[in-house]
C-alpha positions in Angstrom: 228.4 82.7 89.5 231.1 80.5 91.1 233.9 81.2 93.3 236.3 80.9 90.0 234.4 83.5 88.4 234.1 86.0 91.0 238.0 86.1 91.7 238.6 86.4 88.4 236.0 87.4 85.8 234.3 90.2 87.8 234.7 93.5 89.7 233.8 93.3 93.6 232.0 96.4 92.9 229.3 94.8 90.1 229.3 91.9 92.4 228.4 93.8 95.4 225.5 95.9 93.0 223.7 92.5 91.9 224.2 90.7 94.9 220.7 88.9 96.4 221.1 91.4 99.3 221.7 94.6 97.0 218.1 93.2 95.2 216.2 92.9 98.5 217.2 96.3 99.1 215.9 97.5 95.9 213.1 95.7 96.2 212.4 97.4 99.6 213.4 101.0 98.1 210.6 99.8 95.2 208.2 99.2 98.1 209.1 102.3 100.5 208.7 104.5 97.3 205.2 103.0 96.5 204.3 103.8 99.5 205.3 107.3 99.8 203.7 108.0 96.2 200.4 106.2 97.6 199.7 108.4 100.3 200.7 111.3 98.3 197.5 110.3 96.3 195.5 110.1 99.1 195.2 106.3 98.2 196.6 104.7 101.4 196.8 107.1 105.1 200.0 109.2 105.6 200.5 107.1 108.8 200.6 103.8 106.9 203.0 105.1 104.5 205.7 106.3 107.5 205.3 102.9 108.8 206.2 101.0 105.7 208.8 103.1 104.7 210.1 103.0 108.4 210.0 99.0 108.0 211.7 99.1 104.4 215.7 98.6 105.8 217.3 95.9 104.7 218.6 94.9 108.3 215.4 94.0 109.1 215.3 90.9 106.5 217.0 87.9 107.0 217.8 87.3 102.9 218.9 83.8 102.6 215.4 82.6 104.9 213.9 84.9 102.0 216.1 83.5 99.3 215.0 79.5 100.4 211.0 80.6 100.5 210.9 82.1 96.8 212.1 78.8 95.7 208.3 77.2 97.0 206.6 80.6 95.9 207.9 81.0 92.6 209.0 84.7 93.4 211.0 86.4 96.3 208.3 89.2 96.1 206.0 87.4 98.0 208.1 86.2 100.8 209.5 89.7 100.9 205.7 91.4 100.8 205.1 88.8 103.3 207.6 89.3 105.6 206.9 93.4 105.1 203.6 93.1 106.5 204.1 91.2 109.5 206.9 94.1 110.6 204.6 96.5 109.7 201.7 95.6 112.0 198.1 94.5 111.6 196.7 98.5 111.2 198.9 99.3 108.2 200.0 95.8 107.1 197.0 96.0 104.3 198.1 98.9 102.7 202.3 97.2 101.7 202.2 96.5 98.1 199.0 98.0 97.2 197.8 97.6 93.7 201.6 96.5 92.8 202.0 92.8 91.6 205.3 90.7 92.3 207.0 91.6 88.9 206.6 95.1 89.4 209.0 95.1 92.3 211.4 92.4 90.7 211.5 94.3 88.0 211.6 97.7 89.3 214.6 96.5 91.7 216.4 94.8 88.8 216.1 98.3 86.6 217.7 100.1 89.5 220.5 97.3 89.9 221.2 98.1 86.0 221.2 101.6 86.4 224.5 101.2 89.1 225.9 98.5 87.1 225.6 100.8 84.2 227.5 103.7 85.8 229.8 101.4 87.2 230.8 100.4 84.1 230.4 103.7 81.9 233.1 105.0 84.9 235.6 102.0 84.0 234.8 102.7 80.1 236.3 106.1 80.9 239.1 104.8 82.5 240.2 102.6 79.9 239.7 105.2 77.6 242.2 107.7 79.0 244.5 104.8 79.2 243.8 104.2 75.3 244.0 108.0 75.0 247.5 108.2 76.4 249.2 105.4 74.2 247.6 107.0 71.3 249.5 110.2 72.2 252.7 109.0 73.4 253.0 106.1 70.3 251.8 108.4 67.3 255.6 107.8 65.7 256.0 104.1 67.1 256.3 102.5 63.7 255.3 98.8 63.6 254.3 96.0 61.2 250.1 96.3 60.7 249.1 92.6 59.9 246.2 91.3 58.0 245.1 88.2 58.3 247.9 87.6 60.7 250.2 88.5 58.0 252.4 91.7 57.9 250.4 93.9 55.8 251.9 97.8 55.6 253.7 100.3 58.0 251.4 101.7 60.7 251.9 103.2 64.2 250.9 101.7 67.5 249.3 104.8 68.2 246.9 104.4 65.6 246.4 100.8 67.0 245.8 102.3 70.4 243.8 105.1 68.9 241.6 102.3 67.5 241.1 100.6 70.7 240.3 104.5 71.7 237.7 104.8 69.5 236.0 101.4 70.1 235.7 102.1 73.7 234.5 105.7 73.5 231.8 103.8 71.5 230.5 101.6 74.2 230.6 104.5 76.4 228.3 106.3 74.8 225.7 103.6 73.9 225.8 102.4 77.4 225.0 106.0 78.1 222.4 106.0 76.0 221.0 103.2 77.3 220.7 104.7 80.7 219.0 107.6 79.4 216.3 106.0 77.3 216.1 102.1 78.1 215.7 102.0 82.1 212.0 101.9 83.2 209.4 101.9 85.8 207.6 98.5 85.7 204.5 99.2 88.0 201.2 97.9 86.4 199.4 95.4 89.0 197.9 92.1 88.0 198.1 92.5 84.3 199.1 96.0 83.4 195.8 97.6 84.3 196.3 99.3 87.7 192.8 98.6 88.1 193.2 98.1 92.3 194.1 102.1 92.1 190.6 102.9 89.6 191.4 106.1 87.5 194.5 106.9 90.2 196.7 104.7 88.6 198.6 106.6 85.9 199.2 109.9 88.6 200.7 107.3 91.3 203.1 105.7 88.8 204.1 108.9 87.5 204.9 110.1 91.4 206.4 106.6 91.9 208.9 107.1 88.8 209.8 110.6 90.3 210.6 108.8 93.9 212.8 106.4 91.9 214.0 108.6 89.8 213.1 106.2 86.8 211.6 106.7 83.5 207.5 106.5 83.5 206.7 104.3 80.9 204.0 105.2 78.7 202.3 101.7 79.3 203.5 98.7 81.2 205.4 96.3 79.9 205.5 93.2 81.8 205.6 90.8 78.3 207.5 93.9 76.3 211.4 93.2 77.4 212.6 95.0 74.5 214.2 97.7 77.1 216.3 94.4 78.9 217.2 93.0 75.5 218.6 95.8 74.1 220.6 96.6 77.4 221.5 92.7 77.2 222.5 93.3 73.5 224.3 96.7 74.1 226.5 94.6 77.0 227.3 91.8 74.6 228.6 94.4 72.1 230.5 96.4 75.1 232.2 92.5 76.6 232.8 91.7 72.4 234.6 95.2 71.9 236.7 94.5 75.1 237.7 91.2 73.6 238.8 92.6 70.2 241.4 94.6 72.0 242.6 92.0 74.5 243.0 90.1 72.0 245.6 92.0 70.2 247.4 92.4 72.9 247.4 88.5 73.5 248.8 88.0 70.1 251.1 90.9 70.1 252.9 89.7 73.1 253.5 86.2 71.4 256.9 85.0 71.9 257.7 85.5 67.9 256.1 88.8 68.1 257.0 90.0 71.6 256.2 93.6 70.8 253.9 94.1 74.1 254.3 92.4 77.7 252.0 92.7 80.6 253.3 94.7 83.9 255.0 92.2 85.6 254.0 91.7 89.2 254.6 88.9 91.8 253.1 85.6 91.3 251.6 87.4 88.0 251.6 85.6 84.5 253.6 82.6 85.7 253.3 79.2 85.1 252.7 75.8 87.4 255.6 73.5 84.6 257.2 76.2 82.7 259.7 78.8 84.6 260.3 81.1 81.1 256.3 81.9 80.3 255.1 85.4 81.4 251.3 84.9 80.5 249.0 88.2 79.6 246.7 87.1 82.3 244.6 90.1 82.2 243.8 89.9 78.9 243.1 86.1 78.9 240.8 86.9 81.7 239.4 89.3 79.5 238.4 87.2 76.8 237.1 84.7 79.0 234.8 87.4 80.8 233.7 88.8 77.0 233.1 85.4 76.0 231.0 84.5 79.3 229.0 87.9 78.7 228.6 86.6 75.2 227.4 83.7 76.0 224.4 85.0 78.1 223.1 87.6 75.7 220.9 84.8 73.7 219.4 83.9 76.8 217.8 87.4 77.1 217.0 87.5 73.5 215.2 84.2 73.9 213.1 85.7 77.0 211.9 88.5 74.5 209.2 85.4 73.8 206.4 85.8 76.5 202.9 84.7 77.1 200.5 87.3 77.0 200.0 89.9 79.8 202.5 87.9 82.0 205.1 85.3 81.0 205.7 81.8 82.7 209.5 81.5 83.0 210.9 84.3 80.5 211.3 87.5 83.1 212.3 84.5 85.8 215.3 83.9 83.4 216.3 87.9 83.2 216.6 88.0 86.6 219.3 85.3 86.4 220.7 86.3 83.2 221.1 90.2 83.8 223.5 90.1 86.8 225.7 87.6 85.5 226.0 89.6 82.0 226.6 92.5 84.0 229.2 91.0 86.0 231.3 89.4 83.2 231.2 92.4 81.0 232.3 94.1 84.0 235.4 91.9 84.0 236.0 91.9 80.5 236.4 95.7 81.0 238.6 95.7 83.9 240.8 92.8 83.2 241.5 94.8 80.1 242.3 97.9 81.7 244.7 96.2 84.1 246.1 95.1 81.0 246.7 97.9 79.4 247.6 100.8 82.3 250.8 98.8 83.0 251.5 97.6 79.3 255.2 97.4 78.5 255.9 98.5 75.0 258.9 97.0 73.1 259.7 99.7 70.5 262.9 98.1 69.6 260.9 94.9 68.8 259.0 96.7 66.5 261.3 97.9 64.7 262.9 94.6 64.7 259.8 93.1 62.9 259.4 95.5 60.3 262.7 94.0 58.4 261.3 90.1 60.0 260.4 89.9 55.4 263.4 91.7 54.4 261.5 94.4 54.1 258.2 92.9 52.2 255.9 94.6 53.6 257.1 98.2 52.0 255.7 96.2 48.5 253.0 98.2 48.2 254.9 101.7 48.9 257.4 100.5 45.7 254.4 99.9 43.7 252.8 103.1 44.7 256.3 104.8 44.1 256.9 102.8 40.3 253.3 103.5 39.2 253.1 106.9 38.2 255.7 105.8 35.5 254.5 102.5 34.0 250.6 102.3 35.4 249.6 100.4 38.3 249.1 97.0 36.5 253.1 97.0 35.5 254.2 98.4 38.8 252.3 95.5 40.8 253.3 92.6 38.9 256.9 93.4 38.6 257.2 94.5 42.6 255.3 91.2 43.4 258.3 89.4 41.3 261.0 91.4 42.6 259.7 90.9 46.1 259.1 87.0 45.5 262.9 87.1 44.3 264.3 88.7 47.0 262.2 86.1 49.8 263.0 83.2 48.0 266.8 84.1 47.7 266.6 85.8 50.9 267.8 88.8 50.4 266.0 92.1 51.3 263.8 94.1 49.4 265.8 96.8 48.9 268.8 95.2 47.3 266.9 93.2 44.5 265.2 96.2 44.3 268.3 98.3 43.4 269.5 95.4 41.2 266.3 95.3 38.7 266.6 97.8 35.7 262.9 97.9 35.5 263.0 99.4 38.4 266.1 101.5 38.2 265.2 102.9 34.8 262.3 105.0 36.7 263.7 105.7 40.1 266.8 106.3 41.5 268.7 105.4 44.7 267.5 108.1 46.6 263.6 107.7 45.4 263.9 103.8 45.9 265.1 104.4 50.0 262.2 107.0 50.4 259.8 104.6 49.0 261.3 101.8 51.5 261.3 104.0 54.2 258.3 102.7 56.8 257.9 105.9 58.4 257.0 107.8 55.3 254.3 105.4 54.8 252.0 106.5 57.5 249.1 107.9 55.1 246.4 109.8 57.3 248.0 108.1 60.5 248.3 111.5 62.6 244.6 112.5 61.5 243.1 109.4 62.8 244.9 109.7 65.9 243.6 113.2 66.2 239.9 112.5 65.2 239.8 109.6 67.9 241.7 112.1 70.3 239.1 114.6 69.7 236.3 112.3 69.9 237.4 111.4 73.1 237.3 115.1 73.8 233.7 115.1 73.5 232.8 112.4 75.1 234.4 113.8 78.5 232.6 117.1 77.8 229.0 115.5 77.5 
């Protein structure tokens, strides 16, 4: 990840939780723990395991001369267990690492990276869902133009669009939260999954080792499985895509010919470098980028699903690449948008604006509704689609070559004819949805 995309596409927090150093140190918590669930075995002495542990502190490692050695050994497990020894002395040296292979601590470390990146972005799921939660609420009666296809469709609410974006993002909250639950693993299984260094030890040490981690025991190793990272991969691609959906609206609804939304202004924000009237929606540009960056690396985790045998040569190597940057982008994805949307600037009067942009077109289908309890639905559409073409091409509005065709007069009257025009009695099951994403939400907080 460049500088580019840290400043922008990123949280500092989710950069700080998959930083090389942040791994080392999970790596060393992987090692201290192993350790510790050794000599609770009676595999290795108590004293050696105090001394590793003692030796497992990240101050002690100098990462980048660590960094520059894995590139010659192929993993920065074995400079690491290398370096671990030496501190720990020629008595207890032997025992670091014992019956653990390189994978298991990369990994075991990457898991526990996940598993903060995970609640890190669960917490700013939340977040953007009480923001979601609170336009909902405050815009249930904000009548606006719902489009189709980019084109005005019917009367809606933008707190049903908001309660939308609600329920989309109470969504990934949950499946992110069921992915911590069930999809974040112990990997410890030695050379090639047998534990055979530990003899008939191994399945008791690897359950103790999960408790010291506080990670899942698997039921087997699964150093050539990864369907636990793809699925996370594929669960964060879904999360970043979700984010996008709802950036994007706002993108398009604070186009100049729309101009029903605008960004918080804030110095030096949304500006441009030749053009003194633009006031971009940077945060929800940055947004999309960040969704489409996640995007972009889910297939790469998808494709490592294909590995050789017992151990793979270049597929896990690629995870550990591919899983921090996902995490990172979908991170920013998420909290470009909610910096979007916690200072959003709602243009009610704009809204209202827009619903007469047609003369009032897109009420068509309340007229036909309204006509076709009297002549069937058949009649009532084709003559409201030729009153309604009539009216746009002699631009007048709806309503008055409404009131001027007999077809239409014969069956209703003035008053019926204005409550079938009226865009705020054509709301349908509006207020329920609200409510049902409201109360969704509900439940979500009080899991």
């Amino acid at each position: 990840m460049n500088g580019i995309a840290e400043a922008s596409f990123t949280t500092p927090d989710m950069t700080a939780v998959f930083a090389p150093e942040a791994h080392v140190r999970q790596m060393l918590r992987f090692e201290a723990a192993l350790a510790r669930a050794e000599a609770q075995a009676g595999i290795i002495p108590s004293e050696a395991a105090e001394r590793i542990v003692e030796c497992c502190r990240l101050e002690r490692f100098d990462v980048k001369a660590l960094l520059s050695e894995a590139a010659n050994a192929g993993t920065l497990a074995i400079p690491l267990v290398g370096n671990l020894m030496e501190q720990v002395g020629e008595q207890y040296g032997r025992y670091v690492h014992w019956g653990a292979t390189s994978q298991d601590a990369t990994d075991t470390a990457l898991v526990l990276q996940m598993r903060d990146g995970l609640d890190l972005l669960i917490a700013d799921l939340l977040r953007l869902c009480a923001t979601c939660a609170t336009l909902a609420e405050r815009h249930r009666h904000t009548v606006m133009a719902g489009r189709t296809l980019l084109q005005q469709a019917v009367p809606i609410t933008f707190g049903l669009k908001a309660a939308r974006w609600l329920g989309l993002t109470e969504r990934q909250a949950r499946e992110l939260r069921a992915r911590r639950r069930g999809y974040l693993a112990l990997q410890f299984g030695g050379a090639a999954g047998t534990l055979a260094v530990l003899g008939t030890a191994g399945v008791h040490v690897a359950r103790q080792l999960g408790q010291e981690l506080q990670l899942t025991t698997p039921e087997i190793p699964w150093h050539a499985e990864r369907d636990r990272m793809a699925t996370v991969a594929a669960s964060l691609g879904i999360t970043a895509g979700a984010m996008a959906k709802i950036a994007g609206d706002v993108v398009l609804l604070a186009q100049t010919e729309v101009g029903e939304v605008l960004e918080g202004a804030a110095p030096g924000k949304g500006g441009s470098s030749a053009m003194p009237n633009k006031r971009n929606p940077t945060d929800a540009v940055a947004s999309v980028t960040a969704s489409r960056l996640a995007v972009g690396i889910v297939p790469v985790v998808l494709s490592a699903m294909v590995q050789e045998h017992e151990r793979a040569a270049g597929s896990w190597q690629a995870e550990v690449v591919a899983m921090p940057d996902l995490f990172r982008y979908t991170a920013g994805a998420v909290s470009r948008l909610r910096d979007a949307l916690s200072a959003l600037e709602i243009n009610e009067e704009r809204m209202r604006d827009n619903l007469n942009l047609s003369g009032g077109a897109l009420m068509a289908e309340s007229l036909m509704v309204a006509l076709a309890p009297h002549m069937g639905r058949p009649a009532a559409q084709r003559i409201v689609k030729e009153v309604t073409e009539s009216a746009i091409a002699q631009q007048r509005t709806l309503h008055t070559e409404a009131l001027a065709d007999p077809r239409i007069g014969a069956v209703l009257g003035e008053a019926k004819l204005n409550k079938a025009l009226e865009a705020a009695r054509y709301l349908g099951s509006t207020d329920i949805f609200i409510d049902r994403a409201l109360a969704q939400y509900a439940v979500l907080l009080a899991e």
